[in-house]
Backbone of each chain as ProteinMPNN parsed JSONL, in Angstrom:
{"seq_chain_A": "XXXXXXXXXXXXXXXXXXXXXXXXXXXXXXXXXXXXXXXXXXXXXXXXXXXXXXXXXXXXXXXXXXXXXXXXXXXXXXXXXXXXXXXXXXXXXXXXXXXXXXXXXXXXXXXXXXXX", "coords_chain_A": {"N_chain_A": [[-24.839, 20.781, 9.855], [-23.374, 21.707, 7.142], [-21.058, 23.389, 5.861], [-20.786, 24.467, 2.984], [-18.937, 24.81, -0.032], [-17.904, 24.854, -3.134], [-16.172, 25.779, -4.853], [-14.096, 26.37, -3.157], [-13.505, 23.509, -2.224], [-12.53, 22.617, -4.755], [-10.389, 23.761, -5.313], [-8.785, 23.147, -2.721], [-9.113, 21.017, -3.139], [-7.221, 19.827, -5.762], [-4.743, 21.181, -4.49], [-3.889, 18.863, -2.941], [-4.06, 16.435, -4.673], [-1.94, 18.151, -6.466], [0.452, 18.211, -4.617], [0.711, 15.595, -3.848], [1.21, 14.283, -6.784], [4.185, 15.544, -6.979], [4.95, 15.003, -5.173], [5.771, 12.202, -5.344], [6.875, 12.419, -7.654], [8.827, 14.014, -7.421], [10.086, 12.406, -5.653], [11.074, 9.599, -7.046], [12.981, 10.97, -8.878], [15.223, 11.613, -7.248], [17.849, 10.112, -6.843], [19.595, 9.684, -4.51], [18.839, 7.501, -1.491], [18.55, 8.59, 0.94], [18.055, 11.294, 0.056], [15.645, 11.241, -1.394], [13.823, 9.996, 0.771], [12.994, 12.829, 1.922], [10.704, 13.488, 0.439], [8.777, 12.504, 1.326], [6.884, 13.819, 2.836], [5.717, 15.675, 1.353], [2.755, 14.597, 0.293], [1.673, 14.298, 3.102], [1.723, 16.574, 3.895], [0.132, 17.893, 1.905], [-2.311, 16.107, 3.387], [-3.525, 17.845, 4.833], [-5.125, 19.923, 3.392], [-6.802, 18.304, 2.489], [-8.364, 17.385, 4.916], [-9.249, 20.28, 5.652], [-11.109, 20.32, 3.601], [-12.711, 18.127, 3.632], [-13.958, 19.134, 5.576], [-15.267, 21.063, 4.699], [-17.025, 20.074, 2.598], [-18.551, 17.805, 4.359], [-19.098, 19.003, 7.037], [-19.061, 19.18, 10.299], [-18.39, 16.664, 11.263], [-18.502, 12.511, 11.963], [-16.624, 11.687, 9.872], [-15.027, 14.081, 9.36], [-13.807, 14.582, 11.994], [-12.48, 12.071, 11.857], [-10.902, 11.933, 9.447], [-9.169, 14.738, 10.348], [-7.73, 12.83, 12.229], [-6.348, 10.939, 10.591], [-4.945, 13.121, 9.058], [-3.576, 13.66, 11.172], [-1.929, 11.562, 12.359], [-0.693, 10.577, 9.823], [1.103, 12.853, 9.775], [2.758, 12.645, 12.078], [3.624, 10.001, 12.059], [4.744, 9.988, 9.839], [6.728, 11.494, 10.064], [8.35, 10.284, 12.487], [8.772, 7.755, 11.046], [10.305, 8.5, 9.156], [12.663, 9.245, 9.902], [13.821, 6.992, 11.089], [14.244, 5.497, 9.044], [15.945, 6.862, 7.473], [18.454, 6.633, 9.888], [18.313, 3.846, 9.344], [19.548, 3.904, 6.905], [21.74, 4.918, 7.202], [23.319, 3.179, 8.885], [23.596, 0.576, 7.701], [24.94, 1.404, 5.672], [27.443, 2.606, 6.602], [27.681, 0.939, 8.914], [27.011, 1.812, 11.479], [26.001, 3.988, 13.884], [26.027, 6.666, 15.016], [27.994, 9.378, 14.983], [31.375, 9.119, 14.056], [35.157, 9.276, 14.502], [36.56, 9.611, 11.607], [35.031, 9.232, 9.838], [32.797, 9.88, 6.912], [32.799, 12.805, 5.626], [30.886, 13.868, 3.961], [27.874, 12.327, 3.32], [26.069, 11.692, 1.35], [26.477, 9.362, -1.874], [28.32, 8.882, -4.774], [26.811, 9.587, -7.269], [27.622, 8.07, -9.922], [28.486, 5.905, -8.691], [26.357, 4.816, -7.647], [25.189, 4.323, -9.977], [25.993, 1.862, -10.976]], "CA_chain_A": [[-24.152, 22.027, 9.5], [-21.984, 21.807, 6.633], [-20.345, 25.026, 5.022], [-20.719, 23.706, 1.365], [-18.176, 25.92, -0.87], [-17.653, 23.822, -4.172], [-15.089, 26.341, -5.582], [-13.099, 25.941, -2.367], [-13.2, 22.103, -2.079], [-11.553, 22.623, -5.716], [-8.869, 24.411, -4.746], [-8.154, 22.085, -1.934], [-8.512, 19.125, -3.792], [-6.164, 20.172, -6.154], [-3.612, 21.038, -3.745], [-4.112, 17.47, -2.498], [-3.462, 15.961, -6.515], [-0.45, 18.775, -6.741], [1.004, 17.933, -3.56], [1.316, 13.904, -4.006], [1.945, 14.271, -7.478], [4.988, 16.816, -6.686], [6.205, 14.07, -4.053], [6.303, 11.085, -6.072], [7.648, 12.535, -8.963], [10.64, 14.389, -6.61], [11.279, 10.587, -5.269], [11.841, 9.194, -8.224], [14.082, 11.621, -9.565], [16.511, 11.595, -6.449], [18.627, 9.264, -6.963], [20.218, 9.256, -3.241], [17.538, 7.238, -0.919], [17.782, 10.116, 1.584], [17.185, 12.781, -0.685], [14.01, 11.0, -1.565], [13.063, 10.438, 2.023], [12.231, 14.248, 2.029], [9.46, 14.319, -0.538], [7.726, 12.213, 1.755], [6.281, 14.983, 3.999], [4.394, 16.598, 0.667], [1.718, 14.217, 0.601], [1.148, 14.584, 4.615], [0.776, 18.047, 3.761], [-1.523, 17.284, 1.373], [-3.294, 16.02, 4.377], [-4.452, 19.135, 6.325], [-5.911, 20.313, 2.457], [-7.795, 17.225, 2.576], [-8.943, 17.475, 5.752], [-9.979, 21.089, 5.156], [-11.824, 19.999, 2.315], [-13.537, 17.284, 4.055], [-15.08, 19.99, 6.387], [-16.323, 22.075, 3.342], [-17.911, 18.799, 2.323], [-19.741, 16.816, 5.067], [-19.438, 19.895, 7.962], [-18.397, 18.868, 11.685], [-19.245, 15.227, 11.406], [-17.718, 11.739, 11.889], [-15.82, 12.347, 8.697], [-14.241, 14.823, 9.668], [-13.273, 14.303, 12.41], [-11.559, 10.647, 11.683], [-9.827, 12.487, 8.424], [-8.551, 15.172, 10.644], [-6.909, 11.85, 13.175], [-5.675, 10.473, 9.779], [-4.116, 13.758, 8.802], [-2.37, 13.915, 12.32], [-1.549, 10.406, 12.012], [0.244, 11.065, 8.746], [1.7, 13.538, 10.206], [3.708, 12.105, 13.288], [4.241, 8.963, 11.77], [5.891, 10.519, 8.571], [8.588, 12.052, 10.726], [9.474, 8.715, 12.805], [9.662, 6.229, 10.165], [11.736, 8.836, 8.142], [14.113, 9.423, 10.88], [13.678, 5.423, 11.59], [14.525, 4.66, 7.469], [17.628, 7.785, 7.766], [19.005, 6.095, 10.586], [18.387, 2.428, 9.0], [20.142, 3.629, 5.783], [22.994, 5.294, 7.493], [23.678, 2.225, 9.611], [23.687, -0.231, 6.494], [26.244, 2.043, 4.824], [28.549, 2.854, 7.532], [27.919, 0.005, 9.92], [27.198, 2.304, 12.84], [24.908, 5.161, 13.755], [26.495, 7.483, 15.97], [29.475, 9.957, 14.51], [32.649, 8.903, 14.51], [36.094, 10.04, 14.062], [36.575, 9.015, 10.338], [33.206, 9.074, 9.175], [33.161, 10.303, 5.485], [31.717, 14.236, 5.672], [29.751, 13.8, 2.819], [27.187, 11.125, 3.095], [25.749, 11.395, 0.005], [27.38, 8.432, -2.685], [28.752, 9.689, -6.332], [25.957, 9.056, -8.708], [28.142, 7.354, -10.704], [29.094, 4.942, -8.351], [25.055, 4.532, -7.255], [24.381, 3.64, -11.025], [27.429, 0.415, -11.18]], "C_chain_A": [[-23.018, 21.701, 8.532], [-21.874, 22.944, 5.691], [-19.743, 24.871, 3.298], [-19.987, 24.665, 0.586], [-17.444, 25.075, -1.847], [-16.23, 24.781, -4.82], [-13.666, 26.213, -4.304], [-12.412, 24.529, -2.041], [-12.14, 22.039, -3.478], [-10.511, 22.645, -5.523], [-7.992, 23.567, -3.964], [-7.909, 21.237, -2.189], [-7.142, 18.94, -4.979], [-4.96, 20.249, -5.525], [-3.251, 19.552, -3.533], [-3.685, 16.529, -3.708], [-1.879, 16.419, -6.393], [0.642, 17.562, -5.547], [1.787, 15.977, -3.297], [1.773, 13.801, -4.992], [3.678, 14.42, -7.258], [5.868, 15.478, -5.19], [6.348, 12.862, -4.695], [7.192, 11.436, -7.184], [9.481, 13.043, -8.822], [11.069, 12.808, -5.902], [11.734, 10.165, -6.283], [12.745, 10.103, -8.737], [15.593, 12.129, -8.673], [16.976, 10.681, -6.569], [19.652, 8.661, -5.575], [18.48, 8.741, -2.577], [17.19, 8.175, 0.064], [17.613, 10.411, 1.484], [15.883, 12.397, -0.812], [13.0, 10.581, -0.615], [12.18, 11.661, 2.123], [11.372, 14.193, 1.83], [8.217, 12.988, -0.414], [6.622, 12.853, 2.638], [5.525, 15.73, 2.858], [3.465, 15.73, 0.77], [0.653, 14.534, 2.343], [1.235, 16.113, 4.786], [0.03, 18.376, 3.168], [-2.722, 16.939, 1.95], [-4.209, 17.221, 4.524], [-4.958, 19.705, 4.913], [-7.206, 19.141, 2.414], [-8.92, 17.37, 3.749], [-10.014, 18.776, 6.079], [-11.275, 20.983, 3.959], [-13.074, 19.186, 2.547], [-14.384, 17.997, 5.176], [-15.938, 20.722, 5.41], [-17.649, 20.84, 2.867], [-19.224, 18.524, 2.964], [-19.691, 18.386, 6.607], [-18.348, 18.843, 9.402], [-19.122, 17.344, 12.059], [-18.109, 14.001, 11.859], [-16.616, 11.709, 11.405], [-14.867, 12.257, 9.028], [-13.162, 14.758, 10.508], [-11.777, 12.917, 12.302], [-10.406, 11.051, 10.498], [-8.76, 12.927, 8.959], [-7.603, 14.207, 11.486], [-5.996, 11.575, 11.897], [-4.701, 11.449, 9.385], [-3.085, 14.421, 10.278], [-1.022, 12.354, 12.783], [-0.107, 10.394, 11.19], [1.46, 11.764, 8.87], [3.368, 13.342, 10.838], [3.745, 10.55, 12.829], [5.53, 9.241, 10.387], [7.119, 10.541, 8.927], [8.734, 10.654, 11.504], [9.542, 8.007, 12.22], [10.182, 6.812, 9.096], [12.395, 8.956, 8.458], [14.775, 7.718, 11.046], [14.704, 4.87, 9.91], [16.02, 5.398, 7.391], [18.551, 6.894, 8.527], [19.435, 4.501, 9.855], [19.806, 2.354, 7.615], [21.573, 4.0, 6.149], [23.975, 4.25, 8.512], [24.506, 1.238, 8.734], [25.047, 0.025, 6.001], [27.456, 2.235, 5.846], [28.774, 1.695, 8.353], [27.345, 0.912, 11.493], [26.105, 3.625, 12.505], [25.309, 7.016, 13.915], [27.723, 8.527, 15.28], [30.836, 9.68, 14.792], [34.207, 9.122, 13.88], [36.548, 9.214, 12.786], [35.836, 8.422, 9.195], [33.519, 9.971, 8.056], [32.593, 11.41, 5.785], [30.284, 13.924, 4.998], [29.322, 12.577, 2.345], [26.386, 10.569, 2.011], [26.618, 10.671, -1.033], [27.293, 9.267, -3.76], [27.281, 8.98, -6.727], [26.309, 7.926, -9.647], [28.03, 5.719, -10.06], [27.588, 4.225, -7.827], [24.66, 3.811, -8.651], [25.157, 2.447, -11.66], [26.468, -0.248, -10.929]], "O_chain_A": [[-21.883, 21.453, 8.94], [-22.713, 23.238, 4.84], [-18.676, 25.103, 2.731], [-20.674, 25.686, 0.537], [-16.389, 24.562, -1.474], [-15.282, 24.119, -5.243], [-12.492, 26.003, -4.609], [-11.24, 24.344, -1.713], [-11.048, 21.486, -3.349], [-9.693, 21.726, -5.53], [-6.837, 23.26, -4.259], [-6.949, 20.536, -1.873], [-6.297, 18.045, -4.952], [-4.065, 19.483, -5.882], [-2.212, 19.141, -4.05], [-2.741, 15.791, -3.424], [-0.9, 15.682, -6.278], [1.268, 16.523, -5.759], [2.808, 15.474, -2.828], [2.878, 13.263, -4.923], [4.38, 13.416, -7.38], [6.961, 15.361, -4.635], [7.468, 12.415, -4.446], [8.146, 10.743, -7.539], [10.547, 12.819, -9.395], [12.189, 12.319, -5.746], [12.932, 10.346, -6.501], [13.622, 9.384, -9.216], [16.596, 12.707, -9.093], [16.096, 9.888, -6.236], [20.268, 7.595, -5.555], [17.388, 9.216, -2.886], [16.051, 8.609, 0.236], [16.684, 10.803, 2.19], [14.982, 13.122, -0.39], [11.783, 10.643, -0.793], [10.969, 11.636, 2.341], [10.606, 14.684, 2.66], [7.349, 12.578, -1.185], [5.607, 12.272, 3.023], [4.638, 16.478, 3.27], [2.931, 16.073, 1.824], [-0.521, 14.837, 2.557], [0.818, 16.717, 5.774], [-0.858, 19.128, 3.567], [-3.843, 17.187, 1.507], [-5.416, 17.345, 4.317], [-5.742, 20.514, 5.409], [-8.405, 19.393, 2.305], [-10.128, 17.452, 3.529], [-11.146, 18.641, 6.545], [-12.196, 21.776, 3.765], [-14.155, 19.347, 1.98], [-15.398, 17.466, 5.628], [-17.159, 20.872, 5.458], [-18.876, 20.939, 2.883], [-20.378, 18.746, 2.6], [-20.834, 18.484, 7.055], [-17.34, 18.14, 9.33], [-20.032, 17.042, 12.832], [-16.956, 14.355, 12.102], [-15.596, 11.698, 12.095], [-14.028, 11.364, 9.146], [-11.975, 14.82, 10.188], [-10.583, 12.963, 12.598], [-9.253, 10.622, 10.546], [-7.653, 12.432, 8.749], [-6.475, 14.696, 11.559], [-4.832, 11.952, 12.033], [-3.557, 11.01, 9.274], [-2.226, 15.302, 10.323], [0.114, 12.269, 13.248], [1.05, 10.272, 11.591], [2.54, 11.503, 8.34], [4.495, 13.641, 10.442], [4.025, 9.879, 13.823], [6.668, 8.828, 10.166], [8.155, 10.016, 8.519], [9.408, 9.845, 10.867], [10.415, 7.189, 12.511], [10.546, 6.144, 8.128], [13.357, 8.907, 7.692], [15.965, 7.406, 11.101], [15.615, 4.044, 9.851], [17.066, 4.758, 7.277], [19.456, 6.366, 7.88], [20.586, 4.066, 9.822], [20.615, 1.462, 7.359], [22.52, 3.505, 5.538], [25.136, 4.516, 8.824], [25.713, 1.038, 8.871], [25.997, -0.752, 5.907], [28.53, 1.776, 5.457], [29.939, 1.36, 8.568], [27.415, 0.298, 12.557], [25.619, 4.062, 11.462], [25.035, 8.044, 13.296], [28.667, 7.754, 15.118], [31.35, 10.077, 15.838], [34.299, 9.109, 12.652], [36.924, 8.064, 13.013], [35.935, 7.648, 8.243], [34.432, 10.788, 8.18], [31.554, 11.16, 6.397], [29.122, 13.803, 5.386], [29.829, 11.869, 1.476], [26.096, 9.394, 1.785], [27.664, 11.288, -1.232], [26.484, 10.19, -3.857], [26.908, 7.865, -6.362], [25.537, 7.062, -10.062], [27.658, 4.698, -10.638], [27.666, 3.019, -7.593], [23.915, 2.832, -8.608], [24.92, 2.118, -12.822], [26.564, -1.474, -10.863]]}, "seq_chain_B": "XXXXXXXXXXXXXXXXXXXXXXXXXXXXXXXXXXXXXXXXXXXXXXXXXXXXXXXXXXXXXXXXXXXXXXXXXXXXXXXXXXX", "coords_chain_B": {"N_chain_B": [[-20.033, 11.2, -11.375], [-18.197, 13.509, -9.446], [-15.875, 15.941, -8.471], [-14.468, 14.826, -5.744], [-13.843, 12.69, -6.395], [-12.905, 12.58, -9.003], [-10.241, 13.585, -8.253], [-9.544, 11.626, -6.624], [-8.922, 9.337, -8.116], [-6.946, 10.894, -9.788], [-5.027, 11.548, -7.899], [-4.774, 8.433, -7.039], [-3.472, 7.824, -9.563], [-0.9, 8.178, -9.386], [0.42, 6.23, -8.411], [1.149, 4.244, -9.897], [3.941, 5.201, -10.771], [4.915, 4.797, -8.144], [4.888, 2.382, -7.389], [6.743, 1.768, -9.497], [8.967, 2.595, -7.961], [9.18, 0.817, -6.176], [9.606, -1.965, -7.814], [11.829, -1.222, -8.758], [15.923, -0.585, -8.549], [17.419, -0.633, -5.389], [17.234, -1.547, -2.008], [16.963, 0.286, -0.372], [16.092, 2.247, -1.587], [13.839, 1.008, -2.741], [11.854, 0.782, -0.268], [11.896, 3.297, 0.447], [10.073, 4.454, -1.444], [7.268, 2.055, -1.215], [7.053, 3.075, 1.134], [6.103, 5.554, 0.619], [3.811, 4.879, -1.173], [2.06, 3.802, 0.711], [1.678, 6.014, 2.31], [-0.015, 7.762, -0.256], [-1.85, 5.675, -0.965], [-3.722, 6.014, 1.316], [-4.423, 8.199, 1.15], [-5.819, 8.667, -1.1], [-7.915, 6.427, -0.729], [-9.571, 8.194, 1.086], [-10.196, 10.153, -0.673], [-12.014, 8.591, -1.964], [-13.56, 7.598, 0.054], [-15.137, 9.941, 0.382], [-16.117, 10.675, -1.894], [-17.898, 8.923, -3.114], [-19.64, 8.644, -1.19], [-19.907, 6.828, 0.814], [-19.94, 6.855, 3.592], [-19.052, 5.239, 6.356], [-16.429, 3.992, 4.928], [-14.415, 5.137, 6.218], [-13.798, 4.045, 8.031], [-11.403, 2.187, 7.04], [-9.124, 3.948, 5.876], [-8.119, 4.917, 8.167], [-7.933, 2.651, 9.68], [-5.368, 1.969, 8.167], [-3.493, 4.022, 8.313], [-2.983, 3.644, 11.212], [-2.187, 0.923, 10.709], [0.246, 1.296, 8.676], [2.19, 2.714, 9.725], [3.464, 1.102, 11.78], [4.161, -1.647, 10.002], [6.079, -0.184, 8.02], [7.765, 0.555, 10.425], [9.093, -2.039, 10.525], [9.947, -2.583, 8.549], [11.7, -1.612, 8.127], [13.664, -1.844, 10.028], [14.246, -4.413, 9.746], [15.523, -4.243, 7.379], [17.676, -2.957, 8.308], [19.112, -5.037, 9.83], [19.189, -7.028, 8.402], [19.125, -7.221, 5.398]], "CA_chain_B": [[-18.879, 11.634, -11.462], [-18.037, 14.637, -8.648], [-14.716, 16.304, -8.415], [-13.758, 13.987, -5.346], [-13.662, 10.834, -7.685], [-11.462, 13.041, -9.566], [-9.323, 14.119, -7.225], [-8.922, 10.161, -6.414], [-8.263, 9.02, -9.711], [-5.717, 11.707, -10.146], [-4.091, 10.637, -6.622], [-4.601, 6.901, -7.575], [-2.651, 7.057, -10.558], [0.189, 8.047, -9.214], [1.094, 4.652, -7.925], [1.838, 3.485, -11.515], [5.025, 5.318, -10.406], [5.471, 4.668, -6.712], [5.229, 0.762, -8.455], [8.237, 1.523, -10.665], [9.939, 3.043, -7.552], [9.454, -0.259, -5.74], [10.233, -3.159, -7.845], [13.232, -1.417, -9.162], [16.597, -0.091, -7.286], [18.579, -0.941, -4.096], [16.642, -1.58, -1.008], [16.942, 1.364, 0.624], [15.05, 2.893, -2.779], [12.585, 0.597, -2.625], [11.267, 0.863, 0.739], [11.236, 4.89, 0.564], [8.97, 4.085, -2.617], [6.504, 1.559, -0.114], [6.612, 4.399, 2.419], [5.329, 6.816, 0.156], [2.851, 4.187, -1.747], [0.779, 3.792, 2.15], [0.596, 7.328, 2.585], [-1.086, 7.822, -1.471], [-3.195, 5.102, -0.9], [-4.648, 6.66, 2.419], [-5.292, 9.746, 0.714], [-6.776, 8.327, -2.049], [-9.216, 6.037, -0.062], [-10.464, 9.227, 1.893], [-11.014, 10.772, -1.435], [-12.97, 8.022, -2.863], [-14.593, 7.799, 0.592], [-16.371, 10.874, 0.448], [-16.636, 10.946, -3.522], [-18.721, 8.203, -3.715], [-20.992, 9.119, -0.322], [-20.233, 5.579, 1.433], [-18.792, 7.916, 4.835], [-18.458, 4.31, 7.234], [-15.354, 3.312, 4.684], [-13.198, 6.012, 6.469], [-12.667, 3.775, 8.949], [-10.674, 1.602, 6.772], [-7.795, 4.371, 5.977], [-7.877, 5.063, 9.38], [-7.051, 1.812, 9.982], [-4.212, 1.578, 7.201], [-2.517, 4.72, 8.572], [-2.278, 3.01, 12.032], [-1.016, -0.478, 10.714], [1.1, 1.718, 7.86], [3.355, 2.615, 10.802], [3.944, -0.631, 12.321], [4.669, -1.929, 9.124], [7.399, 0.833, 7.571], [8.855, -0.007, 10.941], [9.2, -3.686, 11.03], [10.647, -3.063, 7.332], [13.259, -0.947, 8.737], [14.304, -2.708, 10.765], [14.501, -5.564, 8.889], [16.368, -3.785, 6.183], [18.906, -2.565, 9.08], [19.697, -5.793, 10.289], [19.534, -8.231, 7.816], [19.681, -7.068, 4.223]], "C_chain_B": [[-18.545, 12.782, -11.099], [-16.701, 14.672, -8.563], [-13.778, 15.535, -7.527], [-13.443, 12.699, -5.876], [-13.093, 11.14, -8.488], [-10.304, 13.054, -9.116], [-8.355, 12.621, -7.141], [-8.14, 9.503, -7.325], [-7.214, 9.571, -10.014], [-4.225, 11.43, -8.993], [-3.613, 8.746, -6.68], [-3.139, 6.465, -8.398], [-1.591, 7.109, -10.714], [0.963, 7.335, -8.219], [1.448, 3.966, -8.453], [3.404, 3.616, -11.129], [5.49, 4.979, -9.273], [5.653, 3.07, -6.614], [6.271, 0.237, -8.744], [8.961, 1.523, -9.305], [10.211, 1.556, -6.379], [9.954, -1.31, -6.072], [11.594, -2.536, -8.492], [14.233, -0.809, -8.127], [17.251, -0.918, -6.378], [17.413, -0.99, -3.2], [15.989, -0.575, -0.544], [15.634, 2.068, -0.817], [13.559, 2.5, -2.905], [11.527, 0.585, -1.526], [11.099, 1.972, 1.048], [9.994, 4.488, -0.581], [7.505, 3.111, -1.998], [5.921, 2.336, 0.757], [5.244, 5.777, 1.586], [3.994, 6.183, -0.676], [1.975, 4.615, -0.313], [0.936, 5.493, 1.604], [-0.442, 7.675, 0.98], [-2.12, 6.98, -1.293], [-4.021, 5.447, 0.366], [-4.922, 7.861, 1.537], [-5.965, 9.462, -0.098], [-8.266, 7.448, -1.609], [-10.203, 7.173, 0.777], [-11.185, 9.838, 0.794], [-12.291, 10.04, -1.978], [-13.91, 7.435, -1.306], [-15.678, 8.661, 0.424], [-16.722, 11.193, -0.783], [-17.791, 10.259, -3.356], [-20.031, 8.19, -2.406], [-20.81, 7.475, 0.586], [-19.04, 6.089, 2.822], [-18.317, 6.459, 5.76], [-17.164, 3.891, 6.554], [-14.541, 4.096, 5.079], [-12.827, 5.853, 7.709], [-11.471, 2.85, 8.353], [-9.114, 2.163, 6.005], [-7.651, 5.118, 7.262], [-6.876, 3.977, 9.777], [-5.349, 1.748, 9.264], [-3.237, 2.625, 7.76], [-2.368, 4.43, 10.033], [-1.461, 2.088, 11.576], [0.06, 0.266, 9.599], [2.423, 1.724, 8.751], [4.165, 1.692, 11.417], [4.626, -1.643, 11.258], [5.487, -1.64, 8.765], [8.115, 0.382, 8.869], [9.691, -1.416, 11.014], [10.268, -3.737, 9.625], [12.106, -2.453, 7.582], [13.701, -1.284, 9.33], [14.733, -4.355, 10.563], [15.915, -5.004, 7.787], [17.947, -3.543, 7.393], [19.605, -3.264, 9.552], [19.922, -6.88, 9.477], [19.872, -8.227, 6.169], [20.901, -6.159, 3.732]], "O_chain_B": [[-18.435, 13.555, -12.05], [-16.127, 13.583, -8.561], [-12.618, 15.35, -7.893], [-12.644, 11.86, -5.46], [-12.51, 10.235, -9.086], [-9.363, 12.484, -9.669], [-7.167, 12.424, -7.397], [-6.948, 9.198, -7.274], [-6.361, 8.868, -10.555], [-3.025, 11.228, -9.183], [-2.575, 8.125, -6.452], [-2.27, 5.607, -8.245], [-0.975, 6.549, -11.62], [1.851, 7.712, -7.454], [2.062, 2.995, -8.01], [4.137, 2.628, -11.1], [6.708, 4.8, -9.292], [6.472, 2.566, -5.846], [6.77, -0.876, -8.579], [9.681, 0.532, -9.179], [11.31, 1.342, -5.867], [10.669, -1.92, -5.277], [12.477, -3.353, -8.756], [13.809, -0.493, -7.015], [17.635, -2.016, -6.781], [16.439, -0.398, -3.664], [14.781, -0.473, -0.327], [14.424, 2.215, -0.64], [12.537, 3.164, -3.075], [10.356, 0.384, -1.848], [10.238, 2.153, 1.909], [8.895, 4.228, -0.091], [6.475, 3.603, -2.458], [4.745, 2.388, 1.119], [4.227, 6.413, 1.864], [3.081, 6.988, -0.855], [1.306, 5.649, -0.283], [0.346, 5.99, 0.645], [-1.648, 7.827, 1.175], [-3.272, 7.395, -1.426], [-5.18, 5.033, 0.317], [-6.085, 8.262, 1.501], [-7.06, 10.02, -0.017], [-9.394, 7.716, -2.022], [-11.391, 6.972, 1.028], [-12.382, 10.11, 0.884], [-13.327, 10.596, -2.345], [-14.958, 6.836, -1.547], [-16.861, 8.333, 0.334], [-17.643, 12.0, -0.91], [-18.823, 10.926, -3.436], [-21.17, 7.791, -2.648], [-21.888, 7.046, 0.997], [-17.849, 5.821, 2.98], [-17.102, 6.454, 5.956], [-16.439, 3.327, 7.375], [-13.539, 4.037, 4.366], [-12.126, 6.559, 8.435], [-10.514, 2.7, 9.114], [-8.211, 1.41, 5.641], [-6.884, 6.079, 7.216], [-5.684, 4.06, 10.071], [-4.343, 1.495, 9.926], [-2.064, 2.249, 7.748], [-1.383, 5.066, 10.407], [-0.252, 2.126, 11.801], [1.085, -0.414, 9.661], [3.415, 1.012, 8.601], [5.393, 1.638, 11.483], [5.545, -2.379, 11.619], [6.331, -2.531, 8.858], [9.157, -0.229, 8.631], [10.781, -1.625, 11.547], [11.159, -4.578, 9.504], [13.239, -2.818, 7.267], [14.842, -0.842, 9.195], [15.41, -5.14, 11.228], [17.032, -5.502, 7.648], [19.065, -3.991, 7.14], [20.714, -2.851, 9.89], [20.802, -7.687, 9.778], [20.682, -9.011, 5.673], [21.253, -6.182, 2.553]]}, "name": "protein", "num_of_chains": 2, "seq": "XXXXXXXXXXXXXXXXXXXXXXXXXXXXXXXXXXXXXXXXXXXXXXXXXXXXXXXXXXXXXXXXXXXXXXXXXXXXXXXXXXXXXXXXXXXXXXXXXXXXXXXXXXXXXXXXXXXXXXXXXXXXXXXXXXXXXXXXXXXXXXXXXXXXXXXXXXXXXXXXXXXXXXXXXXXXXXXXXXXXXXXXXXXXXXXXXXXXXXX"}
């Protein structure tokens, strides 16, 4: 059984192109390493187009299935080793994790002082 | 030459940049740039799994997005304690 729709796999696959494009190109152009943490979660939404896509394809098969693990995968690993890399970078810089009375507000560095 | 072998190619080649975003930079820059390389190259191996019709290689970004994890952590944690 597969639900073959070639103009839809388009669509999806596209998204899937946009979507990683559209996150590499926003990393590189942040210049803070947290900010560019973020625009790791478009690709792993890129996923679930993929995974859609890969049902239009092959139907309710092996595939599929193992795609859809990969795009849950993606998923829940994205978010803990970006919280994991947040934490790592805010440690580095401060020394410490936790909030504390004399902690700078604004954790984001000058630009300026990022490009010395 | 089917639209998923496009798709790949078009996902592929944007690792030229996720490249740049690794060997250059501060640490912390380079290892978001790593992070985001694994996940492109899992998506791109799924595409050029099912482009090219050879369906058993989709256990091998299966695998990569288990050990991806284990990896990004070990680097973070590396990066947090020693560089």
């Amino acid at each position: 059984m597969s639900p073959h729709h070639p103009i839809g796999e388009a669509i999806l696959l596209s998204i899937v192109v946009l979507s990683a494009w559209l996150g590499v190109i926003g990393m590189l152009r942040m210049h803070e390493p947290t900010q560019a943490l973020h625009y790791l979660s478009l690709p792993a939404i890129g996923a679930f187009a993929l995974t859609i896509a890969t049902f239009l394809e092959t139907g309710l098969t092996q595939v599929f299935w193992k795609t859809l693990a990969i795009c849950i995968m993606l998923l829940a690993i994205n978010s803990v080793v970006t919280h994991a890399s947040a934490r790592a970078f805010r440690t580095r810089q401060l020394g410490h994790w936790e909030p504390r009375d004399g902690d700078p507000i604004e954790f984001v560095r000058d630009t300026k002082e990022f490009e010395q | 030459m089917n639209i998923w072998l496009i798709a790949g190619i078009a996902v592929a080649s944007s690792l030229v940049l996720c490249a740049f975003m690794c060997l250059h930079g501060n640490p912390e820059r380079r290892l978001v740039g790593l992070e985001m390389t694994s996940m492109i190259v899992i998506t791109s191996m799924v595409l050029f799994t099912v482009g090219t019709g050879r369906l058993p290689f989709i256990d091998l970004p299966l695998t990569l997005a288990i050990l991806s994890f284990g990896g990004g952590l070990v680097f973070v944690r590396f990066l947090r304690r020693y560089l």
